[in-house]
N, C-alpha and C positions, 0 to 999 in steps of 0.2 A: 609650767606643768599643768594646772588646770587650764589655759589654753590651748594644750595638746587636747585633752581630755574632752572638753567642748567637740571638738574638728571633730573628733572619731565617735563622739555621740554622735554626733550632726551628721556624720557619713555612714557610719550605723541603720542611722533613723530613715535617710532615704534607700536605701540601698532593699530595707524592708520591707519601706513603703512602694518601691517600684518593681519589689517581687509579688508582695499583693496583687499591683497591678495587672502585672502579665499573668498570674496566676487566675486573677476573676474575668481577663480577657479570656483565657484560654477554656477555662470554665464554662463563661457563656457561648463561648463559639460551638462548646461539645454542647451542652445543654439544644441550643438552633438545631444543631447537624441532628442530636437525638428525635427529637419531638420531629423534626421533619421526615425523616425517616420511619418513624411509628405512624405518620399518616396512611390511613388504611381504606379498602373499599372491597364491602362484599357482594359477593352476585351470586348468582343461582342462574345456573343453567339447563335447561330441559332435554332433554331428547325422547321420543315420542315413536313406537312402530306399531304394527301392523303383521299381525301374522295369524296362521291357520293351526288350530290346533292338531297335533299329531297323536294325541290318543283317544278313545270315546270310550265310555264309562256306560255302557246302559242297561240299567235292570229291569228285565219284565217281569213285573209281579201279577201273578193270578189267583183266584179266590176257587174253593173248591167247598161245597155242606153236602152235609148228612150223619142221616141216626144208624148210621152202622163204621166204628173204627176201621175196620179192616177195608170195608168199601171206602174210604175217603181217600185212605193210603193208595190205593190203586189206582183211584180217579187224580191225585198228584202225580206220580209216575208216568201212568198215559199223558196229564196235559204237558208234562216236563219235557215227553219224549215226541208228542207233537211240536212244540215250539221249537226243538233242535232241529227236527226233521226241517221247518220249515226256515229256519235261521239259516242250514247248510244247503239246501236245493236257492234260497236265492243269494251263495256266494260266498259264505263266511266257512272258515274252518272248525273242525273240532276244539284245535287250542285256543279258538278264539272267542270257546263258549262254556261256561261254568254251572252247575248246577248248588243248590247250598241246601241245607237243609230242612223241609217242612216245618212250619208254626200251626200247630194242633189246640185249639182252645175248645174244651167241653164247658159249655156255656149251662151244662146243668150243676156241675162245680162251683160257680162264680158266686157270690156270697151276691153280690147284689143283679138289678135287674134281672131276676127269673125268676118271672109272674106265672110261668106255664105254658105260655100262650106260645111261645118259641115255636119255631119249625123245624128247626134242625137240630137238633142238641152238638153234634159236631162242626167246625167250622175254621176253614184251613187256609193257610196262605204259601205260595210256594216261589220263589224269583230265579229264574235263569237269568244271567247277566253275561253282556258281551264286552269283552276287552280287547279293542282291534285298534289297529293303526290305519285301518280303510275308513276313514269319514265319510266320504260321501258316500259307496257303495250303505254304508252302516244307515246314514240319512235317508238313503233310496229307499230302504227297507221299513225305516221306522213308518214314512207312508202306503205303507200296505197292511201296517198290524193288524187293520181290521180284517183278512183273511183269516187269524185267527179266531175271532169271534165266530165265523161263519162256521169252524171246526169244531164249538162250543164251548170256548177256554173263555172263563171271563177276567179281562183284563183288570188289574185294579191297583189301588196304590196311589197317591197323590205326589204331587212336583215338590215336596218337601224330604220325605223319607226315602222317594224312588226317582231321584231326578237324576237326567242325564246328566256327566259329565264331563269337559273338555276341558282335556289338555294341553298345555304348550311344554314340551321337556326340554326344548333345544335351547334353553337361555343362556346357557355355557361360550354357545356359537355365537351369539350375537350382541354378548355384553361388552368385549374392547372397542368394538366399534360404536356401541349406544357412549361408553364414558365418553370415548376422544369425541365424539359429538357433541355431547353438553359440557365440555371442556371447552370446545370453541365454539359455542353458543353463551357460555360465560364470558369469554375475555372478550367478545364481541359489545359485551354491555358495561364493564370494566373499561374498556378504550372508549366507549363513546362517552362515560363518566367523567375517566380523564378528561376527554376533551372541553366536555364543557365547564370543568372546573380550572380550563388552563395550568392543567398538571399534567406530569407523565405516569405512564406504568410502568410500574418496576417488579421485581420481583412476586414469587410466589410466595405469601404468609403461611397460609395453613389449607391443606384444600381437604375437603370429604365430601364421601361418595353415599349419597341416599340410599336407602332401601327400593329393590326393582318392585315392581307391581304389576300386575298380571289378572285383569279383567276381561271380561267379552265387552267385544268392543260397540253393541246396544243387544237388547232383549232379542230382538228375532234374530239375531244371528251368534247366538254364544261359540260356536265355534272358530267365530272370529278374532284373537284375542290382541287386546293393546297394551304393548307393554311399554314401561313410562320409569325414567330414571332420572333425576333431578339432583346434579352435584352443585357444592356451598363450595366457596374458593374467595379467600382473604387475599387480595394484591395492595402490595407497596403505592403508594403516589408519592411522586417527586414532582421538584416546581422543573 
């Protein structure tokens, strides 16, 4: 009886111990195939264009003094309505020109600086501004402004509060093409990673897509604008 009982411990006791077995083989074969499989490689891909802005922004600000209200408002409306005149005789349309409303500061008001000594006690600013989709006709023109000085408008305003500016609106048209671009400008540095790690590529991990960016592409020529899209893409390596 208790040599029965021995046998079927003892067949028991391997039977156990060679499902451990298989079970810490099988174990470790998934644990390999895992960690192999999570091997990973990230790239970043660019794509990079070139294009002409399609809208222009440009505000002419002009300065207008004097010691009589009623006389300044007028001398605003004449210059407003000289600078349309000449906006429209070289090419631009009515819709494509804005007027906004006079900045009047009576500088005998102003609590500080008013020593007396002033010349004007009125002192006015006024901007027509042009929103055209003709850039360079709109360019041609900018080098001529100074006709209107010659009419007696004086021009003013600094590249800070009055600067021109260019637009690029069409990014809608040209974003499937910039991703699939830095898409395979990614797995182009992905495969050569591989390669020289004596792995493969495998599948897609995780991929996203940067924010676009839309710059002049250098100072003298801001209507030239470069725009720049830079996608992150996680790939599989396998041996």
């Amino acid at each position: 009886m208790n040599g029965n009982w021995i046998k079927a411990a003892v067949v028991t006791g391997l039977s156990f111990i060679s499902g451990l077995f298989i079970l810490g083989t099988y174990i470790h074969s998934s644990v390999d195939t895992f960690k192999q499989y999570e091997r990973t490689v990230t790239v970043r891909g660019l794509s990079e264009q070139e294009h002409r802005a399609d809208i222009v922004i440009w505000p002419i600000q002009f300065t207008e003094a004097s010691n009589d209200l009623q006389e300044i408002y007028t001398s605003l409306d004449e210059g407003a309505e000289k600078i349309r005149s000449f906006l429209i005789d070289s090419g631009l349309t009515h819709e494509e020109i804005s007027v906004s409303s006079p900045v009047v500061t009576d500088r005998s008001a102003q609590r500080y600086g008013t020593d007396g000594s002033m010349q004007f006690r009125y002192v006015a600013t006024h901007t027509v501004t042009v929103y055209s989709d003709q850039i360079e006709k709109v360019r041609e023109i900018m080098s001529s402004i100074a006709d209107l000085g010659r009419q007696g408008i004086t021009i003013s305003g600094d590249e800070f509060s009055n600067r021109t500016e260019y637009l690029f609106t069409r990014l809608n048209d040209v974003k499937p093409m910039m991703i699939e671009e830095a898409t395979i400008e990614a797995r182009k540095v992905a495969e050569k990673f591989a390669e020289d790690s004596n792995s493969k590529l495998g599948k897609i991990k995780t991929a996203s897509q940067g924010l676009f960016t839309i710059s002049p592409r250098d100072n003298n020529n801001p209507h030239i604008k470069k725009v720049r899209v830079v996608s992150t893409i996680v790939y599989y390596l396998t041996d």
